[in-house]
C-alpha positions as CSV (number, residue, x, y, z in Angstrom):
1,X,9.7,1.2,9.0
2,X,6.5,-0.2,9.5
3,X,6.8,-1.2,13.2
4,X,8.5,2.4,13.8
5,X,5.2,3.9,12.6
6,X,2.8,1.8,14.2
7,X,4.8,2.7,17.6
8,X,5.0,5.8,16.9
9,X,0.8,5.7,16.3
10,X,0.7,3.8,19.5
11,X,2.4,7.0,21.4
12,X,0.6,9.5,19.8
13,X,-3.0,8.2,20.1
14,X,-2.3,7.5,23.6
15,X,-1.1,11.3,24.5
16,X,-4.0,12.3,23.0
17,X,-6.3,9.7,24.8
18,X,-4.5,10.8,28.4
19,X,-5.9,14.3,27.2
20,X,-9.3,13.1,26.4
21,X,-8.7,13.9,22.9
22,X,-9.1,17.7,24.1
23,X,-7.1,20.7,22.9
24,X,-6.8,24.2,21.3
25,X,-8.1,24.3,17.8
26,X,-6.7,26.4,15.1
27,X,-9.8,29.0,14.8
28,X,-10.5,28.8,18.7
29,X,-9.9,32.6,19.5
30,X,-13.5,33.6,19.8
31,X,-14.0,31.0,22.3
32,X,-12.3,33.3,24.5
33,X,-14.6,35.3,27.0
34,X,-12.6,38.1,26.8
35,X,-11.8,38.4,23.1
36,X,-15.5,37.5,22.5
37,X,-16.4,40.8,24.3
38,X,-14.0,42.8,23.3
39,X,-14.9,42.3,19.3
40,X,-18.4,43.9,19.3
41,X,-19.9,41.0,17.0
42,X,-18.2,42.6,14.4
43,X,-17.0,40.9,11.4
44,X,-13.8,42.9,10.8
45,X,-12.9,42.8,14.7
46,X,-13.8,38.9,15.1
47,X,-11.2,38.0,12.0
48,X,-8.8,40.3,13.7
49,X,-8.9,38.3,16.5
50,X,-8.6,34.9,15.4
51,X,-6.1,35.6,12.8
52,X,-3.9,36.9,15.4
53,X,-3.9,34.1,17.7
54,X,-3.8,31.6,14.7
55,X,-0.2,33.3,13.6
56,X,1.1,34.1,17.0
57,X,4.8,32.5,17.0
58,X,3.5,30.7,20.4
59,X,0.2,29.3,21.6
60,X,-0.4,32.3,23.4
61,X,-4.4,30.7,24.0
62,X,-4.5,29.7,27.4
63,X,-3.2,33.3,28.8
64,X,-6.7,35.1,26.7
65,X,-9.0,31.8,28.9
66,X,-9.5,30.0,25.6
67,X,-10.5,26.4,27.5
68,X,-9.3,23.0,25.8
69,X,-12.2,21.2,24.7
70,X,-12.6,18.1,22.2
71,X,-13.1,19.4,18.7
72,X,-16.0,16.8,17.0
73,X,-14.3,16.8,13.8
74,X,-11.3,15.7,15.9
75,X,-13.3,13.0,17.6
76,X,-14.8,12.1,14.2
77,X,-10.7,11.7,12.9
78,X,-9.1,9.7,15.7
79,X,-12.2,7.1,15.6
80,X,-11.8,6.8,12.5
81,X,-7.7,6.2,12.4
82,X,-8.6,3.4,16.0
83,X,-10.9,1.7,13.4
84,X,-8.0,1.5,10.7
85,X,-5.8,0.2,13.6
86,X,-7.5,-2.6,15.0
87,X,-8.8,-3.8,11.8
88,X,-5.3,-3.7,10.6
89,X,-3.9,-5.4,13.8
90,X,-6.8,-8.2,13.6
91,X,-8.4,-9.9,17.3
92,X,-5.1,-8.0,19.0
93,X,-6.9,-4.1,17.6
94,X,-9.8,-5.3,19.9
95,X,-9.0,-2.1,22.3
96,X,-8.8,-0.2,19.6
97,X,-11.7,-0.5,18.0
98,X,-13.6,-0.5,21.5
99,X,-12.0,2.7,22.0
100,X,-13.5,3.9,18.6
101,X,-17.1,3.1,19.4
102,X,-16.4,5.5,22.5
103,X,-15.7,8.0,20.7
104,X,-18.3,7.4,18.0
105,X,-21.1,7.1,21.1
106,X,-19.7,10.0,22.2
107,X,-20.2,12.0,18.7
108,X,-24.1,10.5,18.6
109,X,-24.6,11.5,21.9
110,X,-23.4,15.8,21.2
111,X,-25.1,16.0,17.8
112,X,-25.6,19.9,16.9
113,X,-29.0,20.8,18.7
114,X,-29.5,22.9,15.1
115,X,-29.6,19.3,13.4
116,X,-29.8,15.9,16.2
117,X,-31.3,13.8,13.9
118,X,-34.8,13.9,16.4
119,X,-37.0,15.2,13.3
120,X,-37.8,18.5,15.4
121,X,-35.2,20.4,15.2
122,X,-34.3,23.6,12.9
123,X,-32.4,21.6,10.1
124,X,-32.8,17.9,8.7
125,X,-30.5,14.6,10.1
126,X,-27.9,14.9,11.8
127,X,-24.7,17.4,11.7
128,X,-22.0,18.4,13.5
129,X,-20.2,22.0,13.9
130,X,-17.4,23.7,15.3
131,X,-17.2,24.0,18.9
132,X,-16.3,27.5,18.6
133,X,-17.7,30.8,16.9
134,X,-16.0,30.9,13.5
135,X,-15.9,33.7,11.3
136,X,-14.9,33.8,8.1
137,X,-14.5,35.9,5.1
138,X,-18.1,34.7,3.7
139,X,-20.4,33.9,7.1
140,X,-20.3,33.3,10.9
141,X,-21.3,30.5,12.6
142,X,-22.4,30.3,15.8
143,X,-20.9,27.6,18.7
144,X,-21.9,24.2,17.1
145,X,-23.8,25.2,14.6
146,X,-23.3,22.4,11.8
147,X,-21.6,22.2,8.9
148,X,-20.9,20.2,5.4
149,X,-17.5,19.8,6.4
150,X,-17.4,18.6,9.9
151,X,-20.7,16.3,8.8
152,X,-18.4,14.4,6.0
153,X,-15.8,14.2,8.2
154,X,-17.5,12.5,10.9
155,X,-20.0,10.7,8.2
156,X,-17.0,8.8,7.3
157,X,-16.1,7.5,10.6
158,X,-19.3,6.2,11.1
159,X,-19.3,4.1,7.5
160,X,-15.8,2.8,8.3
161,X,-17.3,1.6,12.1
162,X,-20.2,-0.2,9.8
163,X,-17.6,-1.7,7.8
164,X,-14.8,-2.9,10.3
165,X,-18.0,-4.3,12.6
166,X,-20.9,-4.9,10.7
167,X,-23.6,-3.3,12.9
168,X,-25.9,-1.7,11.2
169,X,-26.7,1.7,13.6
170,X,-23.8,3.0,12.7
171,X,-24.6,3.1,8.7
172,X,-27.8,4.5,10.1
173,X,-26.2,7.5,11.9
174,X,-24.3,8.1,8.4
175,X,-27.2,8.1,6.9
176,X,-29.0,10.6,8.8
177,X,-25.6,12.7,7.7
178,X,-26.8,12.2,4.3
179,X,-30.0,13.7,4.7
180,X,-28.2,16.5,6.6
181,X,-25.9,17.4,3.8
182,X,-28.6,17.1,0.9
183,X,-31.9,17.8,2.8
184,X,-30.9,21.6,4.1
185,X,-30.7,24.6,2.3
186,X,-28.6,25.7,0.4
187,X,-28.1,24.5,-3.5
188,X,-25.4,26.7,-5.5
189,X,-26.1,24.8,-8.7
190,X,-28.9,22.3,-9.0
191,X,-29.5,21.0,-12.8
192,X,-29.1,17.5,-14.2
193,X,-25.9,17.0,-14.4
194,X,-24.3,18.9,-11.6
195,X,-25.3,20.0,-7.9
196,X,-23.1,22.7,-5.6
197,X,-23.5,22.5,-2.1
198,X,-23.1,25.2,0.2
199,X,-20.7,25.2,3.2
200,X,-23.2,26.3,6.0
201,X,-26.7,25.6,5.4
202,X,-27.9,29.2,5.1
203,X,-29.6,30.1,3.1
204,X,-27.9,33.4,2.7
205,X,-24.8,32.0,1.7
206,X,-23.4,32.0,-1.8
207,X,-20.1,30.9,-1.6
208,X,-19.3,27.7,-3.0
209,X,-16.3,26.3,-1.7
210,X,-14.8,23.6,-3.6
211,X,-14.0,20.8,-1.2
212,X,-17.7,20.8,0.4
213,X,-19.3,19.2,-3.2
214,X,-16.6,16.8,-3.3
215,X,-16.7,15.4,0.8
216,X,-20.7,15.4,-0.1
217,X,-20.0,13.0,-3.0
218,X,-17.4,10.5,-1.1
219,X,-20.0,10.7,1.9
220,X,-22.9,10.1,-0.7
221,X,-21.3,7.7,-2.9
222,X,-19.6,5.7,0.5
223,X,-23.4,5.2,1.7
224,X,-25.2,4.2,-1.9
225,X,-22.7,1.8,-2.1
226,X,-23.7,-0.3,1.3
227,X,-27.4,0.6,1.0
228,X,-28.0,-0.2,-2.7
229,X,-29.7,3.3,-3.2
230,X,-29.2,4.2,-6.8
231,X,-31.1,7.6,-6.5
232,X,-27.8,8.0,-4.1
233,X,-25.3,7.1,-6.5
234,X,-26.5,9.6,-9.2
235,X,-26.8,12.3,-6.6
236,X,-23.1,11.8,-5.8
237,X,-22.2,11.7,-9.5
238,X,-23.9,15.0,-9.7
239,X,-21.7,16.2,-7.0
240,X,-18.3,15.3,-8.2
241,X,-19.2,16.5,-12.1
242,X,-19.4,20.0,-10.9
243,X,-15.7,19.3,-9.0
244,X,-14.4,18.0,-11.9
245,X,-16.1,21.0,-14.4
246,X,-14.2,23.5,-12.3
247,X,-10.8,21.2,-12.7
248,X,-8.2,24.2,-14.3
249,X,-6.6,22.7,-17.6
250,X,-3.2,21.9,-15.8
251,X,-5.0,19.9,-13.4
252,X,-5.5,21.9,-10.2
253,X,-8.5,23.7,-7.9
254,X,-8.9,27.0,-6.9
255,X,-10.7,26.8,-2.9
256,X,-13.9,28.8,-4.2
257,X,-15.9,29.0,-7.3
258,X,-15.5,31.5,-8.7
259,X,-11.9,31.5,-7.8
260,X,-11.8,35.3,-7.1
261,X,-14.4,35.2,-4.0
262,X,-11.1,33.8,-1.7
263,X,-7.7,34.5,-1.6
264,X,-6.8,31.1,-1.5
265,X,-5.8,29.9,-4.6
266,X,-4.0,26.2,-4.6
267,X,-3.2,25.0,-1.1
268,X,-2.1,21.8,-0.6
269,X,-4.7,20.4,1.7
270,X,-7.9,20.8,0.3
271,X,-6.1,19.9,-3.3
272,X,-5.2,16.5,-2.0
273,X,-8.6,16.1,-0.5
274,X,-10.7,16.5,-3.6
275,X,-8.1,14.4,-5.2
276,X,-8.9,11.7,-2.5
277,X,-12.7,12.3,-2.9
278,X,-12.2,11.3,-6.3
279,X,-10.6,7.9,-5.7
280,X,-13.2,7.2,-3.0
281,X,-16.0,7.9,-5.3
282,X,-15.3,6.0,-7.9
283,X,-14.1,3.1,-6.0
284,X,-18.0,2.8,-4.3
285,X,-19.4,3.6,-7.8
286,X,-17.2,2.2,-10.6
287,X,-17.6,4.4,-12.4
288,X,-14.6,5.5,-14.3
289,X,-15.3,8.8,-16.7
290,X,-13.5,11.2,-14.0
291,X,-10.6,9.0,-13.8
292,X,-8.4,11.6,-16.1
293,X,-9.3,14.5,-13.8
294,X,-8.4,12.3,-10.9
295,X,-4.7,11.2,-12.5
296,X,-4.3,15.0,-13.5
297,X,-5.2,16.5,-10.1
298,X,-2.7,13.7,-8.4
299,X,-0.1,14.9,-11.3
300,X,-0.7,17.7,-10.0
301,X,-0.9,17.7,-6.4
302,X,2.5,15.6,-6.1
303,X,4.5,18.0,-8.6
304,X,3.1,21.2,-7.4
305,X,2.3,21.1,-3.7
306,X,5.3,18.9,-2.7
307,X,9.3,19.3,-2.5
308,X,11.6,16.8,-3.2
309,X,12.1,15.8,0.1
310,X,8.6,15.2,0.9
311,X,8.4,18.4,2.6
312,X,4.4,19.9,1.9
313,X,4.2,23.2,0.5
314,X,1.9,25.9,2.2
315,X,0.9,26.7,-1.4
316,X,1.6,25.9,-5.6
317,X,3.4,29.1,-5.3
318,X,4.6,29.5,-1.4
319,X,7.1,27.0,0.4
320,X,6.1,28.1,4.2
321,X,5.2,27.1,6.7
322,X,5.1,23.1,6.3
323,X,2.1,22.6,7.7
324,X,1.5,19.2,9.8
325,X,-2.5,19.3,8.1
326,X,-1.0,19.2,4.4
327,X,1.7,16.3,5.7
328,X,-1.4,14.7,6.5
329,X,-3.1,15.4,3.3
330,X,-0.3,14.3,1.7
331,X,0.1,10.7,3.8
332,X,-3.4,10.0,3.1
333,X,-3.7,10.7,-0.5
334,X,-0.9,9.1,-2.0
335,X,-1.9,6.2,-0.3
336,X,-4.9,6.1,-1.5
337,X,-3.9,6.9,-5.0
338,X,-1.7,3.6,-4.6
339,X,-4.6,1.5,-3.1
340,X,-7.0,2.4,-6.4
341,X,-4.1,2.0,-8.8
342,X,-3.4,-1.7,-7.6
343,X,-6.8,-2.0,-7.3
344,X,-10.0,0.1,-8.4
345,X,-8.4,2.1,-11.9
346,X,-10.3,0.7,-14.6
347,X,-6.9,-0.1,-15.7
348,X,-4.8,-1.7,-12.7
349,X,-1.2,0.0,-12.8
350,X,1.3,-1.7,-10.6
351,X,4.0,1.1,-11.7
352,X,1.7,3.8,-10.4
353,X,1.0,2.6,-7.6
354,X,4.1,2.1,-6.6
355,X,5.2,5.3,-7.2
356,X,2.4,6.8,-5.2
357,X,3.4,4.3,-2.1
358,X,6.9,5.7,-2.3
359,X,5.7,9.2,-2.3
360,X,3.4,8.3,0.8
361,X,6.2,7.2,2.4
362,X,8.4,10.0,1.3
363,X,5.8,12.4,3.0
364,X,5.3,10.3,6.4
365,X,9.3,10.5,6.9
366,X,10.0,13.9,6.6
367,X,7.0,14.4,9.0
368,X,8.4,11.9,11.2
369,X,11.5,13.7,11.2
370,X,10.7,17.5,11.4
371,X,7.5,17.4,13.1
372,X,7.1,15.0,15.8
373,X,8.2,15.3,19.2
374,X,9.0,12.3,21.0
375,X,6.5,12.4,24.4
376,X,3.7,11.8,21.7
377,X,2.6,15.1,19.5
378,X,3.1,16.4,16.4
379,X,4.1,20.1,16.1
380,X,1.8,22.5,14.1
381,X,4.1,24.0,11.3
382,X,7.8,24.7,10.5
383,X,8.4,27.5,9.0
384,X,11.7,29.1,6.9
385,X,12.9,30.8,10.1
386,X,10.6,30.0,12.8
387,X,8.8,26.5,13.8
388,X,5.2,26.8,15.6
389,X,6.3,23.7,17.9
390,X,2.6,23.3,19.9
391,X,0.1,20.6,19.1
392,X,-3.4,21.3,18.2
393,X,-5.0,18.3,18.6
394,X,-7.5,18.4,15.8
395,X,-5.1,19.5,13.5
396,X,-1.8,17.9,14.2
397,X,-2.3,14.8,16.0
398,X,-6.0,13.6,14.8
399,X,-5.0,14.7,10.6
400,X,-1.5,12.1,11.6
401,X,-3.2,9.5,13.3
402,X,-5.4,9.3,10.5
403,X,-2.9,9.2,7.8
404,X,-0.4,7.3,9.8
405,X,-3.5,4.3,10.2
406,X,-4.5,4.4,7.0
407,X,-0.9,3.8,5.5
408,X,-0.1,1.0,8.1
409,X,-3.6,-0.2,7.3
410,X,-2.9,-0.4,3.3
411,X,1.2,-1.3,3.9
């Protein structure tokens, strides 16, 4: 199985790399000229239009001028699944990873012009945004402007390129993300023992949405523990103890806090990523105390957000679509999970981490199987009757490379 996936890895990162790692992105609609016009810069209208393109049966983009650009959180996932792959593959990943520090050069070189790490412009370090207008039900950002989310996202790449070579820029660009995620407005929650980050630094925004305080603490805690900076640490402890305060008693997250300000309740992608944040921050900080919120919230991800088959559910209480982003989710965290079982858990557990392997696996087959077309791409979602069979290359092929590297990377 192991040489199936890494061929499989090997087809899909080069379709995407014949297509310069460009495509339509899930929330793209507003980067159409026409719809752009035609919604009046009004909230209501701009929603319209993007959640109509985003559930179209077909990717109907192309016919409204929406162009196929790179998406930087994209960039930010495939260099980070080439860095997995060549240091997995040893002196023969040597394209790999020089294909990675492309991308990576390419990600320093289109910074947000809000934050560019130059010291002179609007917001602090460096950050990365959407290449798109996005609204959403709580605020509108602008083309580019930066984000928490994209920032981790990419923040990560750049500690895994310090780590698989050693230079030293590249922990420097990660920590310019740093001071981009802590140094801007705004703070939700700021006492002692727990800070809440806001998703857009606005400082109009109040809605905290649960994933952005745990990415901040991986990214935080991923950086202390290369640079030694203890003040670092117990930022990113403050981080992850308001996560883990808002942890429901059987074990799951609602997407905001409080839990009424979305409709979202438990989806399975942002679940497993705070469940993953969890793992990676207390792997970099030993320290343990959250380690029963962590084996809850993977209790609870596996048994509530999965089928049988491996299949990812859209949500603890809706089967469809199987989305390709929560196959992902799903590849990634339970092989992680397995990694810090056999390795980090205050208490190694061989059994448990076997277990999670198997479900990794479990989830990586059925994508295999239902989502991914042979010439290279995975397919978007499959549905109870109908299967959105287009590739959106942030979303389906970067989230599976990623997963995909990672799992051939751990075994």
């Amino acid at each position: 199985m192991t040489d199936q996936i890494g061929q499989t890895l090997g087809r899909v990162l080069e379709w995407s790399r014949e297509r310069d790692y460009a495509g339509h992105s899930k929330h793209d609609a507003l980067n159409s000229p026409f719809l752009s016009a035609v919604t009046l810069k009004n909230k209501i209208l701009r929603l319209v239009a993007i959640q109509a393109l985003m559930r179209f049966p077909w990717n109907v983009r192309g016919l409204f001028g929406v162009p196929k650009l790179r998406n930087p959180k994209g960039i930010g996932l495939f260099a980070h699944a080439l860095l997995d792959l060549s240091e997995h593959l040893g002196e023969a990943g040597a394209d790999y990873r020089a294909q990675a520090e492309t991308l990576l050069q390419w990600l320093i070189d289109h910074p947000s012009p809000w934050a560019d790490g130059s010291g002179t412009s609007e917001l602090a370090g460096r950050g990365w945004g959407y290449h798109y207008p996005w609204q959403d039900v709580g605020f509108f950002q602008p083309r580019h402007f930066p984000n928490r989310v994209v920032s981790c996202w990419i923040g990560f790449a750049f500690v895994r390129a310090f780590e698989v070579t050693g230079e030293a820029r590249y922990l420097d660009v990660a920590r310019e993300i740093v001071s981009f995620v802590l140094d801007n407005p705004k703070r939700l929650e700021d006492t002692p023992e727990q800070l809440c980050l806001s998703y857009v630094p606005l400082e109009e925004i109040d809605w905290a949405v649960m994933d952005v305080s745990a990415l901040s603490a991986s990214l935080c805690a991923q950086v202390a523990r290369h640079t030694g900076d203890g003040d670092l640490q117990k930022t990113a402890r403050r981080l992850m103890a308001f996560v883990v305060d808002k942890q429901t008693d059987y074990g799951a997250w609602f997407y905001t806090w409080p839990s009424g300000d979305s409709h979202i309740t438990h989806d399975n992608y942002h679940t497993g990523i705070i469940v993953d944040c969890l793992a990676d921050y207390m792997t970099c900080s030993g320290d343990h105390e959250f380690e029963p919120a962590y084996r809850m919230g993977l209790d609870y991800y596996r048994d509530a957000l999965f089928m049988p088959d491996g299949a990812p559910k859209w949500m603890n209480n809706k089967v469809f679509p199987h989305d390709v982003h929560g196959a992902a989710a799903g590849i990634l965290c339970f092989t992680r999970a397995a990694k810090f079982f056999a390795e980090h858990a205050a208490s190694p557990d061989t059994l448990r981490a076997k277990a999670a392997l198997e479900m990794a696996g479990r989830v990586e087959r059925w994508a295999l199987k239902n989502l991914y077309r042979d010439e290279g791409c995975f397919m978007h979602q499959k549905g109870r009757f109908m299967t959105r069979r287009y590739c959106l290359m942030r979303w389906c092929n970067a989230w599976m490379c990623k997963a995909m590297a990672f799992k051939l990377s751990v075994g």
